[in-house]
C-alpha positions as CSV (number, residue, x, y, z in Angstrom):
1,X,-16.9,-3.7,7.0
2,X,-14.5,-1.0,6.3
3,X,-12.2,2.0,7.3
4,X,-9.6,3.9,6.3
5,X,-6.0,2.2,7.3
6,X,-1.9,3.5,6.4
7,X,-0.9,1.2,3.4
8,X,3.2,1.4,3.0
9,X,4.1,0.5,-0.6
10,X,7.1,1.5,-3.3
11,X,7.4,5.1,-5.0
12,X,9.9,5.2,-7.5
13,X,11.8,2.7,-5.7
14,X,11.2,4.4,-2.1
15,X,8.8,3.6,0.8
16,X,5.9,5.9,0.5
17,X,2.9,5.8,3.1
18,X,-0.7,6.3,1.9
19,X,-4.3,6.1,3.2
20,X,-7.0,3.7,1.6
21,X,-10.0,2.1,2.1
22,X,-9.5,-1.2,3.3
23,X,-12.3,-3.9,3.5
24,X,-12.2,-6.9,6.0
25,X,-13.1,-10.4,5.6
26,X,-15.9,-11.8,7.8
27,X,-12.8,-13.1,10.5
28,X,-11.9,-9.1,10.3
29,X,-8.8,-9.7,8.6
30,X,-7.9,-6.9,6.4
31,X,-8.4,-8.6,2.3
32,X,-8.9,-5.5,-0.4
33,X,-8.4,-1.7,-0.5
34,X,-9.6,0.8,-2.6
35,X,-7.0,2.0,-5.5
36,X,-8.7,5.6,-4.9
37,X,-6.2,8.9,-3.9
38,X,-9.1,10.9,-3.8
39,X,-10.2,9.9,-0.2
40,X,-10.5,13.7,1.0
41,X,-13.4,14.2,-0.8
42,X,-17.5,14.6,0.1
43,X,-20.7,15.7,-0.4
44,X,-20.5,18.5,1.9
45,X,-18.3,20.0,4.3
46,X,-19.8,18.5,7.3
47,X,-19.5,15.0,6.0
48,X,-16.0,16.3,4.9
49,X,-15.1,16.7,8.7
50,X,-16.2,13.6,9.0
51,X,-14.5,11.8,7.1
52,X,-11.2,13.6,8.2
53,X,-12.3,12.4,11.9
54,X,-12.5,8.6,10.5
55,X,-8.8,9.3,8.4
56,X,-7.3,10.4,11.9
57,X,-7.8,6.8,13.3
58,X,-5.8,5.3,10.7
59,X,-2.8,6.1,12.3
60,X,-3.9,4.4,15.9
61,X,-3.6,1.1,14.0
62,X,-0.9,-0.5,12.6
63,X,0.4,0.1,9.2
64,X,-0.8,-2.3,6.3
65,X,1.3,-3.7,3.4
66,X,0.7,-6.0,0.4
67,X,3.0,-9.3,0.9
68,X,2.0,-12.0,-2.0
69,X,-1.1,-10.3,-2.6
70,X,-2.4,-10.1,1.0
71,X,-2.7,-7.1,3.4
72,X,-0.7,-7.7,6.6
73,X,-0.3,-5.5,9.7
74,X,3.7,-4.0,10.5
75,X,5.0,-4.6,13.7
């Protein structure tokens, strides 16, 4: 499974918020995103709303960031 989640990481020494892929373990726990910046991209403009509609419930969820290699949720 996957969707698109808010990853907080490091710019030039300064927080910076992105959106990625993530992927889920079976247990749903969050394991691996996507490297891609490019997620605003499709085949066609519907599926381009689309995907916008899937980006905009990213920010209902809590905010991911890498700690030793794993993805874990901001309180």
């Amino acid at each position: 499974m996957w969707n698109y989640r808010v990853l907080k990481g490091k710019q030039n020494g300064s927080d910076c918020y992105e959106i990625h892929e993530v992927y889920y373990d079976e247990d749903g726990k969050p394991r691996a995103w996507a490297e891609s910046h490019n997620v605003l991209i499709d085949d066609g403009l519907d599926e381009l709303k689309e995907t916008y509609d899937y980006i905009q419930n990213a920010f209902k969820m809590p905010v991911l960031e890498e700690v030793d290699g794993k993805l874990v949720e901001l309180k």
